[in-house]
Backbone and ligand atoms as CSV (ligand in chain L), in Angstrom:
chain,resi,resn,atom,element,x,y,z
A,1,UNK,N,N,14.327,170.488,-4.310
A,1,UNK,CA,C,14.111,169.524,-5.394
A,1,UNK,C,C,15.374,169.342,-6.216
A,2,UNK,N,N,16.162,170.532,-6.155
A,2,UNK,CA,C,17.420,170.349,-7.233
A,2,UNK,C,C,18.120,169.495,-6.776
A,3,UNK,N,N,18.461,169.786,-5.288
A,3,UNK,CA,C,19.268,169.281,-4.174
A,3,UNK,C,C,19.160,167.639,-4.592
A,4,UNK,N,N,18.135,167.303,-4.331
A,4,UNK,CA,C,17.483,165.511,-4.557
A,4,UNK,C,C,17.724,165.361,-6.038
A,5,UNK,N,N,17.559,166.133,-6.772
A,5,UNK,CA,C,17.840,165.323,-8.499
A,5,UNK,C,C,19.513,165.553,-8.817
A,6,UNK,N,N,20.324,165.948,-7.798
A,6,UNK,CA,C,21.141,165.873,-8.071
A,6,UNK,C,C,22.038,164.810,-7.723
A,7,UNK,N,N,21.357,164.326,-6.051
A,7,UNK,CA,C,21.726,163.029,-5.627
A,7,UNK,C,C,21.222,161.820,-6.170
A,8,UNK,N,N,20.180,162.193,-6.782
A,8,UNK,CA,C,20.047,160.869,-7.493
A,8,UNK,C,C,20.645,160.439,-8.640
A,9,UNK,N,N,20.819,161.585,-9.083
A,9,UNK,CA,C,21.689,161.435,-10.331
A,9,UNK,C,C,22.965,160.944,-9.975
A,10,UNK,N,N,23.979,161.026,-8.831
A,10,UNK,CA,C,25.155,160.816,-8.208
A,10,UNK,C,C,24.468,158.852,-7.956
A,11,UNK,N,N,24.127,158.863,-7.299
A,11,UNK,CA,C,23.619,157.274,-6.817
A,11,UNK,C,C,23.277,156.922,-7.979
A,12,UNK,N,N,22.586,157.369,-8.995
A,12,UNK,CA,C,22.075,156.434,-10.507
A,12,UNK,C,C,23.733,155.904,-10.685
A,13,UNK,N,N,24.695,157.592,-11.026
A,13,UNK,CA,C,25.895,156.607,-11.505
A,13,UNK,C,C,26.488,156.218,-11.017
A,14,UNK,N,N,26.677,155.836,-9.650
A,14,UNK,CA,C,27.223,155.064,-8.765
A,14,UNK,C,C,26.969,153.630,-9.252
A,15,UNK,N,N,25.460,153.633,-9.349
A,15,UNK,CA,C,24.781,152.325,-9.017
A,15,UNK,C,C,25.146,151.570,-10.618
A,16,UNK,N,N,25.355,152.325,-11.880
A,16,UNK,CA,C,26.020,152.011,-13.280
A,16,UNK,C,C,27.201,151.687,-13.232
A,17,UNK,N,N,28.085,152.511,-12.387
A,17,UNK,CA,C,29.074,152.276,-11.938
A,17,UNK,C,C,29.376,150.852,-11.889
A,18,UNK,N,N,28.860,150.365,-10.817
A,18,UNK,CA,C,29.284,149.679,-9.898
A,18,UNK,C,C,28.550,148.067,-10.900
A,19,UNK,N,N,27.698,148.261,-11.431
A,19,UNK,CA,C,27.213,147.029,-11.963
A,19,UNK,C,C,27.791,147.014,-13.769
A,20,UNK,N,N,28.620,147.568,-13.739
A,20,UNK,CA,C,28.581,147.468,-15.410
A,20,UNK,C,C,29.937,146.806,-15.566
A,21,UNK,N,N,30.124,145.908,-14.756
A,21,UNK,CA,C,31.291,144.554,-14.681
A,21,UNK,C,C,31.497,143.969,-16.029
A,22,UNK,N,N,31.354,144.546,-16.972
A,22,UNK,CA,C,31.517,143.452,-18.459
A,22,UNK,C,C,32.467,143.717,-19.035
A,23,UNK,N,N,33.286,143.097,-19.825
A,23,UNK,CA,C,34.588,142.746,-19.917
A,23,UNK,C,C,35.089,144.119,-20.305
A,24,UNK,N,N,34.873,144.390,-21.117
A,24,UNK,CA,C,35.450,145.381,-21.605
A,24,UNK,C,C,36.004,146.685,-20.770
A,25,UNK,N,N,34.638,146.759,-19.876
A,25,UNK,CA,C,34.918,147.762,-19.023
A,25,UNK,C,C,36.286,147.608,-18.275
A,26,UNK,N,N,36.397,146.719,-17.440
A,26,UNK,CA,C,37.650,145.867,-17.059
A,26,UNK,C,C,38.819,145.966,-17.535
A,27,UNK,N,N,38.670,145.435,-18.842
A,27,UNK,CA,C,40.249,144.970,-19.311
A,27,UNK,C,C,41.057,146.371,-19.665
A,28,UNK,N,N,42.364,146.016,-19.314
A,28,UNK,CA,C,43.339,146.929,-19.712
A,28,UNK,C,C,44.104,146.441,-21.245
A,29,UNK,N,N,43.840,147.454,-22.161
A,29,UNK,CA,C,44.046,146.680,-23.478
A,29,UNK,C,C,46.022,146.587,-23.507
A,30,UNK,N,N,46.754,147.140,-22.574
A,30,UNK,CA,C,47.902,146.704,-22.841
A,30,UNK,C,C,48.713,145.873,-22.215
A,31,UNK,N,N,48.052,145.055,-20.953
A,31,UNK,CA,C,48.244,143.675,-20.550
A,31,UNK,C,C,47.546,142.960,-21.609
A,32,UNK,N,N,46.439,143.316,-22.267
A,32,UNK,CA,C,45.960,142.227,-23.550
A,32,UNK,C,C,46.518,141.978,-24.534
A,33,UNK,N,N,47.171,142.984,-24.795
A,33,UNK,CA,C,48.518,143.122,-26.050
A,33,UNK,C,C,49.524,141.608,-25.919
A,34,UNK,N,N,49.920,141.506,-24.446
A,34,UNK,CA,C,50.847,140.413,-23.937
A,34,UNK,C,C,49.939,139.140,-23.793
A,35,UNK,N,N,48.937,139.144,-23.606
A,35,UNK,CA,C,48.238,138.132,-23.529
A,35,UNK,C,C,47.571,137.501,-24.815
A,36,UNK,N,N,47.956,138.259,-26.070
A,36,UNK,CA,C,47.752,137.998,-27.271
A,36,UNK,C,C,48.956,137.651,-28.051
A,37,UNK,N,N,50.119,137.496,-26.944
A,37,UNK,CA,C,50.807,136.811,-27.780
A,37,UNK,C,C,51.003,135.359,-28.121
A,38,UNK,N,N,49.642,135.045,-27.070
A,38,UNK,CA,C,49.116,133.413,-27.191
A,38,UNK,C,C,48.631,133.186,-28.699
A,39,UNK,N,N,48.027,134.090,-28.694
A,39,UNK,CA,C,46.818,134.141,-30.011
A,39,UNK,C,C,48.214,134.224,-31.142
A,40,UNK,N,N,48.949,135.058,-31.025
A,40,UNK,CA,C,49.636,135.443,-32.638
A,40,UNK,C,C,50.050,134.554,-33.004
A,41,UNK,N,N,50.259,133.603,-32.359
A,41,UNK,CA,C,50.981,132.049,-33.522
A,41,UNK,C,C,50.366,132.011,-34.884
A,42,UNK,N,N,49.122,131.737,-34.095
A,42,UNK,CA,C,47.462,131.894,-35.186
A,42,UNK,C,C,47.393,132.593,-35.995
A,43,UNK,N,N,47.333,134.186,-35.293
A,43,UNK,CA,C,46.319,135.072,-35.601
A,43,UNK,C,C,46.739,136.563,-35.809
A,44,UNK,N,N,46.670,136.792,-36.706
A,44,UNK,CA,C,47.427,138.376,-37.417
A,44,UNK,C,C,45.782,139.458,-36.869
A,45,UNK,N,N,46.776,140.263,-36.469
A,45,UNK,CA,C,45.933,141.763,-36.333
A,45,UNK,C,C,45.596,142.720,-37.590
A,46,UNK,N,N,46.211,142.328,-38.600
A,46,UNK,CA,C,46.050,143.493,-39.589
A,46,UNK,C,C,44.613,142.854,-40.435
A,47,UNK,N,N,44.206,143.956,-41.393
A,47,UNK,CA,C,43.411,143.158,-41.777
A,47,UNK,C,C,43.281,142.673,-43.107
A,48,UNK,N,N,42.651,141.651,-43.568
A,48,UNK,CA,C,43.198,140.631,-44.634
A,48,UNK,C,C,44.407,139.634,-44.574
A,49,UNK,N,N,45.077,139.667,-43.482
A,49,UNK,CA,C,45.823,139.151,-43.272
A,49,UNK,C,C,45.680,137.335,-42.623
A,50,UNK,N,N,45.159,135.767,-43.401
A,50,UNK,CA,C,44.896,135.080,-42.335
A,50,UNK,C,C,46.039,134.105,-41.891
A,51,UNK,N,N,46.474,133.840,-40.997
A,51,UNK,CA,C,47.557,132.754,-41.446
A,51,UNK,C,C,46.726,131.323,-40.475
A,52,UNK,N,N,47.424,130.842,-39.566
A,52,UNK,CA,C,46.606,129.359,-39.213
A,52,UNK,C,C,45.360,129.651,-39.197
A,53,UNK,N,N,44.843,130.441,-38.344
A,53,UNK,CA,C,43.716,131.667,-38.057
A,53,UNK,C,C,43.714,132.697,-38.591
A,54,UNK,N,N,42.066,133.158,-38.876
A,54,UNK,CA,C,41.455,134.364,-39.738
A,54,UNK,C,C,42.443,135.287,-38.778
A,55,UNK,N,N,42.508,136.603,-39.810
A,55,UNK,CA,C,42.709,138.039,-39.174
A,55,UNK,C,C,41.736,138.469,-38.076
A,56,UNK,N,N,42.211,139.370,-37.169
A,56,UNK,CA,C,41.175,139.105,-35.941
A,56,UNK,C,C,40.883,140.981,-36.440
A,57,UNK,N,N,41.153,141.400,-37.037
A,57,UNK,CA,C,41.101,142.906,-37.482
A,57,UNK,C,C,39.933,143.234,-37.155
A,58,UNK,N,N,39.106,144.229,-36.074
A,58,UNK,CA,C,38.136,144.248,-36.262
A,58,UNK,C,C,37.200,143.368,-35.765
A,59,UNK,N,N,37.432,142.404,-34.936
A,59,UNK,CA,C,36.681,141.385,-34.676
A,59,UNK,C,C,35.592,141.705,-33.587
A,60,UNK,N,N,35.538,142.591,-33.032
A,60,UNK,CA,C,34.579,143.219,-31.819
A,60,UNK,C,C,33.152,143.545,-32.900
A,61,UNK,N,N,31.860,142.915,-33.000
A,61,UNK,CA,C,31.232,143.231,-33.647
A,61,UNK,C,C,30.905,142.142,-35.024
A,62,UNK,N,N,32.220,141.742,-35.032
A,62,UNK,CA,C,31.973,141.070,-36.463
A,62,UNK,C,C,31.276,139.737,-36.607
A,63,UNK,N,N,30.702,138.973,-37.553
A,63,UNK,CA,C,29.695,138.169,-37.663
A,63,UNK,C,C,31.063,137.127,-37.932
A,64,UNK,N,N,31.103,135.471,-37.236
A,64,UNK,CA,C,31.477,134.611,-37.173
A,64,UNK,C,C,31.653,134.173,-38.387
A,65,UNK,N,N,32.780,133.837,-38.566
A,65,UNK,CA,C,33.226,132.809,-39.684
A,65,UNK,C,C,33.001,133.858,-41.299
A,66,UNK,N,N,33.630,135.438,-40.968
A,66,UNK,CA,C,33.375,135.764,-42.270
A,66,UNK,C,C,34.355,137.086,-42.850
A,67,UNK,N,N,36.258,136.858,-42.054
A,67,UNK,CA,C,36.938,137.124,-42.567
A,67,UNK,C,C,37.587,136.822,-44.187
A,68,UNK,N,N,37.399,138.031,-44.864
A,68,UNK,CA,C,37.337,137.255,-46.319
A,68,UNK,C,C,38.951,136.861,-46.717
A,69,UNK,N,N,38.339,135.606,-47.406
A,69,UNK,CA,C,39.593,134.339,-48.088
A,69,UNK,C,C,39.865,133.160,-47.021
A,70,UNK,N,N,39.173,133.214,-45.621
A,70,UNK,CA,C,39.607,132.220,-44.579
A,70,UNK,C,C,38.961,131.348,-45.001
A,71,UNK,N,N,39.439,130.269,-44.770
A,71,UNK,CA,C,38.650,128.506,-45.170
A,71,UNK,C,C,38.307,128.573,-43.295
A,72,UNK,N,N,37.228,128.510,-43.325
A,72,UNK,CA,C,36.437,128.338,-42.046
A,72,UNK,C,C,36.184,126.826,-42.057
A,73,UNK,N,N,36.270,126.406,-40.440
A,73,UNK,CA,C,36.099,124.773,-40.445
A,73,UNK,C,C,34.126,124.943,-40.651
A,74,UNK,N,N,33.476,123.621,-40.711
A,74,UNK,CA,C,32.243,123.814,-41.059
A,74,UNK,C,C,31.601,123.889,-39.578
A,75,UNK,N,N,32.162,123.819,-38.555
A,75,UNK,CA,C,31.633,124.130,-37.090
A,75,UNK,C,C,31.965,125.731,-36.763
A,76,UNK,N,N,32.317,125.973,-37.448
A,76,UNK,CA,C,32.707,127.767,-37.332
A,76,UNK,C,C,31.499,128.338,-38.377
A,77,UNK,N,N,31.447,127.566,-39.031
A,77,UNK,CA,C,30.839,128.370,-40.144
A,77,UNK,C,C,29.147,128.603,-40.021
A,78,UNK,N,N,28.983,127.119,-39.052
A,78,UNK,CA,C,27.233,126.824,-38.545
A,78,UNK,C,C,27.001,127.608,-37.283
A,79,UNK,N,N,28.414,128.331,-36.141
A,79,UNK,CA,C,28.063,128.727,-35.281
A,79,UNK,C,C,26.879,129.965,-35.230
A,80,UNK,N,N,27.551,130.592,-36.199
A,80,UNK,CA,C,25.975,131.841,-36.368
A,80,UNK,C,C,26.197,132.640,-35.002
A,81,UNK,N,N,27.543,133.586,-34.573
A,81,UNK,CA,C,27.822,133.910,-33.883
A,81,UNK,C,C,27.954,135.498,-34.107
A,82,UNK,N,N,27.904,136.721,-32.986
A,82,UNK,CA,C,28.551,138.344,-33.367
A,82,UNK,C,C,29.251,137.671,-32.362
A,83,UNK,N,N,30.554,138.481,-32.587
A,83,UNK,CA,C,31.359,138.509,-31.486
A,83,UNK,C,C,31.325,139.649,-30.725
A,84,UNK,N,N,30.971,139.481,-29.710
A,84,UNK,CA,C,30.526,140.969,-28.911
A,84,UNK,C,C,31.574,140.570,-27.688
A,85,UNK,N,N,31.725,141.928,-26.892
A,85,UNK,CA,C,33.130,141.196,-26.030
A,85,UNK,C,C,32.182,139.605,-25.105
A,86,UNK,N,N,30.982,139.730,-24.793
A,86,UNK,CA,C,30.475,139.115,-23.602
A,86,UNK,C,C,30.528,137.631,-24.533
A,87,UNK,N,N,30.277,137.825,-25.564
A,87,UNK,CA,C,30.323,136.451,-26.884
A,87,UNK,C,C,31.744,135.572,-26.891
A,88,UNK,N,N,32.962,136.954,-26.947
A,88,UNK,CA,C,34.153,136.507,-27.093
A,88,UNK,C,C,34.434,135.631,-25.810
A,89,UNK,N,N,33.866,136.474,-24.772
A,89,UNK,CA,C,34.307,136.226,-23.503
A,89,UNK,C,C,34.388,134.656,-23.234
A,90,UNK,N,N,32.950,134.769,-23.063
A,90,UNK,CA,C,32.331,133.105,-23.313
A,90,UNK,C,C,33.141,131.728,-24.299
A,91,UNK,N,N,33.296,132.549,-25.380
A,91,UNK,CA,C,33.977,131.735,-26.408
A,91,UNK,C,C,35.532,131.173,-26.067
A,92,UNK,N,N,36.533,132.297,-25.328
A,92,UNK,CA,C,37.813,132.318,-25.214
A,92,UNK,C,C,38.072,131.261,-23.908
A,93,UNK,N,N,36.799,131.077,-23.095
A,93,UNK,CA,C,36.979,130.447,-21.993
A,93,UNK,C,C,36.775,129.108,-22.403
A,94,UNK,N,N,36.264,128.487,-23.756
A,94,UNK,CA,C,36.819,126.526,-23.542
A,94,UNK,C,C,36.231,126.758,-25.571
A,95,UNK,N,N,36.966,127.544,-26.139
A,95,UNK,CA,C,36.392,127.617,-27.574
A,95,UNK,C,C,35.982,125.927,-27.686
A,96,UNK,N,N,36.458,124.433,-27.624
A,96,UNK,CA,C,35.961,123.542,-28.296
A,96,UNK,C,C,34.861,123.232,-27.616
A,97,UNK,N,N,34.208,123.826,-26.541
A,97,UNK,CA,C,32.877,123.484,-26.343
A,97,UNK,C,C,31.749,124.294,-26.265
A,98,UNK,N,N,32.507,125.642,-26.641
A,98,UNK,CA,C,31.531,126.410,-27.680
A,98,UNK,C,C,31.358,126.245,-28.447
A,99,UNK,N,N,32.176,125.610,-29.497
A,99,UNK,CA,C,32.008,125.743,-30.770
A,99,UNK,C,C,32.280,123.876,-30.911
A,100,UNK,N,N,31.896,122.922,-30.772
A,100,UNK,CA,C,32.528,122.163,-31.042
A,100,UNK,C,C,32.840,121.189,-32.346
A,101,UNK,N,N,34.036,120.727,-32.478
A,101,UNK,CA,C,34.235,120.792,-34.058
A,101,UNK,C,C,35.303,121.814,-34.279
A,102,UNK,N,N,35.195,123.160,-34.028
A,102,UNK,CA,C,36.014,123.984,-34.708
A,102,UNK,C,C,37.464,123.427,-34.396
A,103,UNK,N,N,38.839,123.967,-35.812
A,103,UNK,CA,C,39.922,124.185,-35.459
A,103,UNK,C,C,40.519,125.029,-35.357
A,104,UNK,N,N,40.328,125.688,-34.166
A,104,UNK,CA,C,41.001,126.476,-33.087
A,104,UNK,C,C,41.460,125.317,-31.946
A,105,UNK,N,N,42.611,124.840,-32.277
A,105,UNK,CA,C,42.783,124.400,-31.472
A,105,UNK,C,C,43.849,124.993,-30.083
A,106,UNK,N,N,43.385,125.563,-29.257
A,106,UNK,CA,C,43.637,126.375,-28.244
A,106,UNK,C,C,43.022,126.151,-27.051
A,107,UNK,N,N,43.689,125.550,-25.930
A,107,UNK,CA,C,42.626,125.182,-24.367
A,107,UNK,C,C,41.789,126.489,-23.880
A,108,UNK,N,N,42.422,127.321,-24.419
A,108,UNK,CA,C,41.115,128.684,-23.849
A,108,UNK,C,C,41.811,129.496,-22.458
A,109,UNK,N,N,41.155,130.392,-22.629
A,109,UNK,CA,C,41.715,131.605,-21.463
A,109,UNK,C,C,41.423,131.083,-19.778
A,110,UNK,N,N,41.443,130.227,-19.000
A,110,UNK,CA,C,41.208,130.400,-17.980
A,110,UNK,C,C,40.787,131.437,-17.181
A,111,UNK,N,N,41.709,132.536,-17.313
A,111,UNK,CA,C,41.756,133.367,-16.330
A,111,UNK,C,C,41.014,134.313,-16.631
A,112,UNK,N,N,39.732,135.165,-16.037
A,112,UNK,CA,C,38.900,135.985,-16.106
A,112,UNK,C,C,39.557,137.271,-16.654
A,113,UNK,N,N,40.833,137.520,-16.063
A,113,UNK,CA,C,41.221,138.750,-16.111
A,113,UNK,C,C,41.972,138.427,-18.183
A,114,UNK,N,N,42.671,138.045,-17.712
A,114,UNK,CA,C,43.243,137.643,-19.242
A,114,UNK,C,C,42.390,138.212,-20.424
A,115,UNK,N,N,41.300,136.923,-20.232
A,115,UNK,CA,C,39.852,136.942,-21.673
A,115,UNK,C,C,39.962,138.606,-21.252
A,116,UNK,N,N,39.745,139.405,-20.424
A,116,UNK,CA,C,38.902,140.682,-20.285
A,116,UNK,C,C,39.963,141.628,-21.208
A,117,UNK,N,N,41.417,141.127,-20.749
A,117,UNK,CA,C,42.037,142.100,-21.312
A,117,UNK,C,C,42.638,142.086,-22.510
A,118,UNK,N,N,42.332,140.700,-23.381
A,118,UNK,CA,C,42.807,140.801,-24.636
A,118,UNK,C,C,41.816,141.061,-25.274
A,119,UNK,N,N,40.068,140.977,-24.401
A,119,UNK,CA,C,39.060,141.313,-25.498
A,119,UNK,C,C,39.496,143.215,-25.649
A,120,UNK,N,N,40.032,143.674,-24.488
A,120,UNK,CA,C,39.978,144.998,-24.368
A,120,UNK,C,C,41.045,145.205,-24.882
A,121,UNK,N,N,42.210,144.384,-25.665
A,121,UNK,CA,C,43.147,145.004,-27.013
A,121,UNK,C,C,42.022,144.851,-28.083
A,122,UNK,N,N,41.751,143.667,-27.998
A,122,UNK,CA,C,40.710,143.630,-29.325
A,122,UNK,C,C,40.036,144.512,-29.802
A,123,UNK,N,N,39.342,145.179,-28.564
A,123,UNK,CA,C,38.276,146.288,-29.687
A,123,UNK,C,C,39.267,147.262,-29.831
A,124,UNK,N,N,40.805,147.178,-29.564
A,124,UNK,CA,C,41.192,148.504,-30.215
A,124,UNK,C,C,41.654,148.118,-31.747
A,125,UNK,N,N,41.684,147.534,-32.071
A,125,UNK,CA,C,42.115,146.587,-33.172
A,125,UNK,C,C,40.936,147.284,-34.690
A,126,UNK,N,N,40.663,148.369,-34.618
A,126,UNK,CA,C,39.491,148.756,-35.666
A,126,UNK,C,C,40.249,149.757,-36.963
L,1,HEC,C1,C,46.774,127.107,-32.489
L,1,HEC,C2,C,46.263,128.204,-33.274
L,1,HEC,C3,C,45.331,129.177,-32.594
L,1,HEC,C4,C,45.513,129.873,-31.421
L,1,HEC,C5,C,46.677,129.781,-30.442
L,1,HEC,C6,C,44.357,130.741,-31.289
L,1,HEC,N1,N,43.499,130.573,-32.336
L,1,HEC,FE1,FE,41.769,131.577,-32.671
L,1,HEC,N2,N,41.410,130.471,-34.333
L,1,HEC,C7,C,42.286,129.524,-34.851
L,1,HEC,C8,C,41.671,128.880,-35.994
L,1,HEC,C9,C,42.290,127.783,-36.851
L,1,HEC,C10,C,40.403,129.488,-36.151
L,1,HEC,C11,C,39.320,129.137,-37.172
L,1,HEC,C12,C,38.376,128.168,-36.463
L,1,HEC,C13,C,37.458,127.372,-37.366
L,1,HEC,O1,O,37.288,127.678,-38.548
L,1,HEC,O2,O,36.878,126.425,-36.798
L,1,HEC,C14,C,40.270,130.482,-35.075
L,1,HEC,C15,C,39.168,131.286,-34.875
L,1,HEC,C16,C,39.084,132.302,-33.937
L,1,HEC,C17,C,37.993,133.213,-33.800
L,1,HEC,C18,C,36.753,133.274,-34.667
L,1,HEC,C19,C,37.066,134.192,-35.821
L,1,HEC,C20,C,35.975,134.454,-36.834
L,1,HEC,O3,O,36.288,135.106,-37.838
L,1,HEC,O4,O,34.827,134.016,-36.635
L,1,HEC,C21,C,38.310,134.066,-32.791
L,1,HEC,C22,C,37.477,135.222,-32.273
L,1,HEC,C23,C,39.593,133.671,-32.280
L,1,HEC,N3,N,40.027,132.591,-32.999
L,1,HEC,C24,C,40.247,134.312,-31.262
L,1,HEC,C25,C,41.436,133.855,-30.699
L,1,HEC,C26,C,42.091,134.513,-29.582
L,1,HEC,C27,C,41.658,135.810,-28.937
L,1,HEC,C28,C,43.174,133.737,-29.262
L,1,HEC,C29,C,44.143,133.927,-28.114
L,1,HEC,C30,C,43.578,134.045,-26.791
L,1,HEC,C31,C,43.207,132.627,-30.210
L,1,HEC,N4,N,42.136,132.739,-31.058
L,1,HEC,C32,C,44.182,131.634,-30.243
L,1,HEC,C33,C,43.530,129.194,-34.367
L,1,HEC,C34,C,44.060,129.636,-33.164
């Protein structure tokens, strides 16, 4: 019996393993570092800091449109969004038709790997 709860336990995390494809898991946060140097025109890492774009300080988790002192456009502000990486994910891949209205004006991450790995600088960003 041990024998069997031990293989199953091996195949459970195999099988977690193998399906837990979400961004985060993925991304390498220091190819995201470089891939955020798209974003920094915008967008400061520290926090309180906003310049074209809010401070992203912290942004893994945080409720849409509510870095304090940012003038949020009013399509940012109605999105009613967490940014969770799978949220960001979504978002980074065509922001004006997620959000449309907002100014972010940015064509968006194409590349799967990219979004994965600047969401995975992002959550180090706390
Ligand atoms: C050309 C400037 C520009 C670039 C480049 C840009 N952004 Fe933005 N971003 C903005 C602006 C402006 C806003 C505020 C949008 C609004 O209020 O509609 C914003 C908003 C955001 C938000 C929502 C923040 C919140 O507090 O709700 C996230 C997340 C974000 N940007 C991530 C990124 C990431 C990641 C990149 C790079 C891949 C990026 N942006 C590139 C200008 C930019």
């Amino acid at each position: 019996m041990r024998r069997i709860g031990f293989w199953a336990a091996v195949a459970a995390t195999i099988i977690a393993g193998g399906t837990a494809g979400t961004a985060l898991a993925d991304g390498d946060p220091a190819a995201g570092q470089v891939v955020f140097k798209k974003c920094a025109v915008c967008h400061s890492i520290d926090a309180g800091v906003n310049k074209v774009g809010p401070s992203l300080h912290g942004i893994i988790g945080r409720k849409s449109a509510t870095a304090p002192g940012y003038d949020y456009s009013a399509a940012m502000k109605g999105a009613n969004k967490e940014w969770t990486a799978k949220e960001l994910d979504t978002y980074l891949t065509d922001p004006r038709a997620v959000v449309p209205g907002t100014k972010m004006v940015f064509v968006g991450l194409k590349d799967q790997k990219d979004r994965d790995n600047v969401i995975a600088y992002l959550a180090t960003l706390k």
